[in-house]
C-alpha positions as a printed Julia matrix, in Angstrom:
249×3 Matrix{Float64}:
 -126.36    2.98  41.62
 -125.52   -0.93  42.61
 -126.19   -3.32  41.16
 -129.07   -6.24  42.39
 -130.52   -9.04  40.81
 -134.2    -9.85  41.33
 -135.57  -11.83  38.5
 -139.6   -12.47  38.28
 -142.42  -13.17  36.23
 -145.0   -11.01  34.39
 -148.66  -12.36  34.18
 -149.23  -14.63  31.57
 -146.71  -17.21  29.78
 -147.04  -15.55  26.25
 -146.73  -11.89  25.95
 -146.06  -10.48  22.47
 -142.62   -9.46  22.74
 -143.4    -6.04  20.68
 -144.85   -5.02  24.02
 -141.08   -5.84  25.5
 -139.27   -4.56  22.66
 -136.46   -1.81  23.06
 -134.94    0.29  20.3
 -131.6     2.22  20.62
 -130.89    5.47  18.26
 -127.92    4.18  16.27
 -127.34    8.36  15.34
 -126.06    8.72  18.69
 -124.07    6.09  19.58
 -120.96    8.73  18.68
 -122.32   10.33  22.49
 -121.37    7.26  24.35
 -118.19    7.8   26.38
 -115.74    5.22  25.52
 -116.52    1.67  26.93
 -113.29    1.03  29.4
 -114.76    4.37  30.87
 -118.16    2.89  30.8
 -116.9    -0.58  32.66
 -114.38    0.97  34.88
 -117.67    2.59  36.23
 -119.93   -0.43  36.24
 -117.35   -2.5   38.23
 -117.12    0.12  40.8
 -121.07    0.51  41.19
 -121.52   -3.61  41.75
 -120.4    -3.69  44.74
 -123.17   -3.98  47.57
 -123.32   -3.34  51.21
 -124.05   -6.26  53.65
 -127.5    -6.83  53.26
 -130.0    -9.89  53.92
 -133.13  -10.0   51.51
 -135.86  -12.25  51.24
 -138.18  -12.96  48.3
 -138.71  -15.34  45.5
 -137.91  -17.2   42.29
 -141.2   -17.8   40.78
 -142.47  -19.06  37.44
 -146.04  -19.96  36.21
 -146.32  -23.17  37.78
 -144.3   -22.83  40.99
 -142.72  -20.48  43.62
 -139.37  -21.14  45.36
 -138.66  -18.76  48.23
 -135.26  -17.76  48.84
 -133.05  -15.18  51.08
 -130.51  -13.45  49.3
 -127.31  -11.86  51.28
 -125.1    -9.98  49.37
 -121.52   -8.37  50.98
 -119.17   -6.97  48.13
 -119.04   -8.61  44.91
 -120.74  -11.64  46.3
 -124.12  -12.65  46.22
 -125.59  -16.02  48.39
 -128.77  -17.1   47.05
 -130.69  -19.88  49.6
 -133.43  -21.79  48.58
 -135.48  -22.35  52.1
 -137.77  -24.75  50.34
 -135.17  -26.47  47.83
 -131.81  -28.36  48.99
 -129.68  -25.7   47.0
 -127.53  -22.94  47.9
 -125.76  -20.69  44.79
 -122.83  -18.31  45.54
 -121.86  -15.65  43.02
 -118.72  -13.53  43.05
 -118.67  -11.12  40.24
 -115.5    -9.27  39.48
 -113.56   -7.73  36.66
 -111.84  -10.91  35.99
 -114.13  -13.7   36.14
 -117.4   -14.89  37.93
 -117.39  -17.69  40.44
 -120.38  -19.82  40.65
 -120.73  -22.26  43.31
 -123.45  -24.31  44.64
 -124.28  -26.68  47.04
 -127.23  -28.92  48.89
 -126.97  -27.48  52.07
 -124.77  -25.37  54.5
 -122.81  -28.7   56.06
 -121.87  -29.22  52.04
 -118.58  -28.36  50.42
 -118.78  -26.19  47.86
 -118.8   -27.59  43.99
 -117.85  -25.03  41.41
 -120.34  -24.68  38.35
 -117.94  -24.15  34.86
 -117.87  -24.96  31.91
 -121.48  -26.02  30.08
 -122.68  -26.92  33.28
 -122.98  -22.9   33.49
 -125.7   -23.75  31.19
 -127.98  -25.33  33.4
 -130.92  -23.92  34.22
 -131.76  -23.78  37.76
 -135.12  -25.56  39.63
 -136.41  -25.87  35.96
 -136.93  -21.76  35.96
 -135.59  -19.61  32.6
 -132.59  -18.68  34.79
 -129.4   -20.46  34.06
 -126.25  -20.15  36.72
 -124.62  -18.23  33.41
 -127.18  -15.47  34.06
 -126.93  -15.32  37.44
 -123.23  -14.67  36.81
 -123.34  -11.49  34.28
 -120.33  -12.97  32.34
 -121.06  -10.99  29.2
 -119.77   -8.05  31.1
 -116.82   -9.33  30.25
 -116.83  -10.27  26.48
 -114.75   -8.17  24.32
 -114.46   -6.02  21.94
 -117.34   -4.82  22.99
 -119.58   -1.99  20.27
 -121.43    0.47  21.54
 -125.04    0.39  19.45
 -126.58    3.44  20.27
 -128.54    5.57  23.71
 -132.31    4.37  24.77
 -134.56    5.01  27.24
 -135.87    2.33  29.55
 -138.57    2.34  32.25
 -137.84    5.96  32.26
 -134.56    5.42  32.24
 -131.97    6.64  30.2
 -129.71    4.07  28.89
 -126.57    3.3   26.51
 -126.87    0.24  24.3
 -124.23   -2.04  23.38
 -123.39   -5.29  21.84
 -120.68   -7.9   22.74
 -120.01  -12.05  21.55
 -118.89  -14.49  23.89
 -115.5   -15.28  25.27
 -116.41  -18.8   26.0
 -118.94  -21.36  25.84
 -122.4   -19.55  25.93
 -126.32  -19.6   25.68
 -125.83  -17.09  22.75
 -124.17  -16.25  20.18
 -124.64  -12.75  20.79
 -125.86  -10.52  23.35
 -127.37   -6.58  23.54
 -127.31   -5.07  26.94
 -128.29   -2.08  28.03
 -126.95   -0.01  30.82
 -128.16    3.38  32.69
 -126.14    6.82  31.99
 -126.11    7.84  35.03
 -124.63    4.82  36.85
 -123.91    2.31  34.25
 -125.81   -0.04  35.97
 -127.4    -2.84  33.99
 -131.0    -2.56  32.74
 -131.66   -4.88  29.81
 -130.0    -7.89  27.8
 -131.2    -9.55  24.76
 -129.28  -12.61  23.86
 -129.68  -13.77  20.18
 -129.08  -17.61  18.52
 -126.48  -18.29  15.65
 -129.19  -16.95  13.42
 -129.54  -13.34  14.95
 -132.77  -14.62  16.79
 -133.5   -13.41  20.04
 -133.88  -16.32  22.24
 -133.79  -14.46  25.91
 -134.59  -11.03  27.18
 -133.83  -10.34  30.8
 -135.59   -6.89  31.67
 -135.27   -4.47  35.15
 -139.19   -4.03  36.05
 -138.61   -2.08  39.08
 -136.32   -0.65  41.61
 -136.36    0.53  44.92
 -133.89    3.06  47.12
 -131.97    1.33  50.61
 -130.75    4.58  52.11
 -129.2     6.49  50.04
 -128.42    3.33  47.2
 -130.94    2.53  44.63
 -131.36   -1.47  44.33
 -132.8    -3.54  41.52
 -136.03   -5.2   43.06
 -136.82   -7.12  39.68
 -135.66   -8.46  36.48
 -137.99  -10.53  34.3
 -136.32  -13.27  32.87
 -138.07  -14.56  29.35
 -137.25  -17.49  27.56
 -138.32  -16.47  23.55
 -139.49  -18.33  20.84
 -136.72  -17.73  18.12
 -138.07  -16.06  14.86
 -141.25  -15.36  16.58
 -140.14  -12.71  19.22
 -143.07  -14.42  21.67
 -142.29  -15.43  24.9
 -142.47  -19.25  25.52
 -141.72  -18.94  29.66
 -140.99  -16.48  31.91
 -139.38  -16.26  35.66
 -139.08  -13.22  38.22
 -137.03  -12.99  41.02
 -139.24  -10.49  43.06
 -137.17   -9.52  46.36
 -139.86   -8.16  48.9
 -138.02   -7.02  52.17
 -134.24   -6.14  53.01
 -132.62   -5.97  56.07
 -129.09   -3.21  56.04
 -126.47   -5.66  57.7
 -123.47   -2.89  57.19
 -123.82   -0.28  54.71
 -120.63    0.16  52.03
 -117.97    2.25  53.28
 -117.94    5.49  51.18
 -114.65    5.6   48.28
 -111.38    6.94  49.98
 -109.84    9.66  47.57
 -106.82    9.39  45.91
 -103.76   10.42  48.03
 -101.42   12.4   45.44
């Protein structure tokens, strides 16, 4: 299963977040295969086929339209009715974030707090967009859950650098270790964003993300002040991913 980002929003601006909330069975966290397994897995599933995809960043107040194309590890996100382009790569190593005004522009790199940022006023920052906790270590598995249907392993990771949170939980499928769910917590073990998969959707014989709900939470009230959704609508198959050559031993 690969791995897409859509991110959107859900009706109104405050939901109770009990209606959102997730709880992993600590008793079986001892059934989770061992994490390097877990991310050696998850870093081969990201990568994507060549594909172009149209939809939308849209919060309560406004809607920014975008295309999305997406070839490997990388991700180009245009804005058709914004001056800003953002280009992801997402690897084992690191995450480049890059953005610029327009496609005669040089591209700037985004690092350091600037990561921070959030984009076009929306919940999402470019550090979202760039799925660095992926990378934090050590990295504790917290227990199995089921999400949307979905069965899922839970686990919970601190950053490596300058972050949003102090902590995060993420959740990721069984089958696929793809990425379902993150809750990212405040120095006081408050959960002050939940990004959620809301639906999927198959492109041949690959199962996409279509959305994630991106919520921006009221710490020590578990209510959501703001959301955003990426919602991506159509897709277009540019070239497919070539299938995994086997080992030659």
């Amino acid at each position: 299963m690969k791995v897409l980002l859509s991110l959107c929003l859900l009706g109104l601006s405050l939901l109770p977040a009990a209606m959102l909330n997730a709880a992993p069975d600590p008793s079986s966290k001892g059934t989770i295969p061992p994490v390097q397994a877990v991310k050696g897995h998850l870093w081969k599933c990201m990568r994507m086929g060549s594909f172009e995809m149209t939809g939308e960043f849209r919060t309560d107040k406004k809607s920014y339209p975008i295309t999305l194309h997406t070839d490997g590890n990388e991700m180009l996100y245009t804005f058709t009715s914004e001056p800003l382009q953002i280009r992801v790569v997402i690897s084992p190593t690191q995450s480049t974030i890059q953005k610029r005004a327009s496609t005669s522009d040089a591209w700037t790199d985004v690092t350091g707090r600037a990561r921070l940022q959030t984009i076009l006023g929306t919940d999402v920052t470019y550090e979202d967009l760039g799925l660095e906790f992926l990378r934090w270590e050590p990295v504790e598995p917290v227990g199995t859950d089921t999400l949307i249907g979905i069965k899922t392993w839970a686990f919970e990771c601190t950053p490596a650098n300058a972050s949003q949170f102090s902590k995060v939980r993420y959740w990721l499928t069984q089958a696929q270790c793809a990425f379902m769910r993150l809750d990212g917590y405040n120095s006081k073990g408050e959960v002050i964003k939940r990004e959620e998969v809301t639906a999927i959707t198959n492109i041949r014989a690959m199962t996409v993300f279509k959305e994630i709900v991106i919520s921006s939470i009221i710490p020590g009230r578990n209510i959501s002040a703001s959301r955003t959704r990426i919602t991506i609508r159509n897709t277009k198959v540019i070239r497919e991913l070539a299938p995994d050559k086997p080992d030659k031993r």
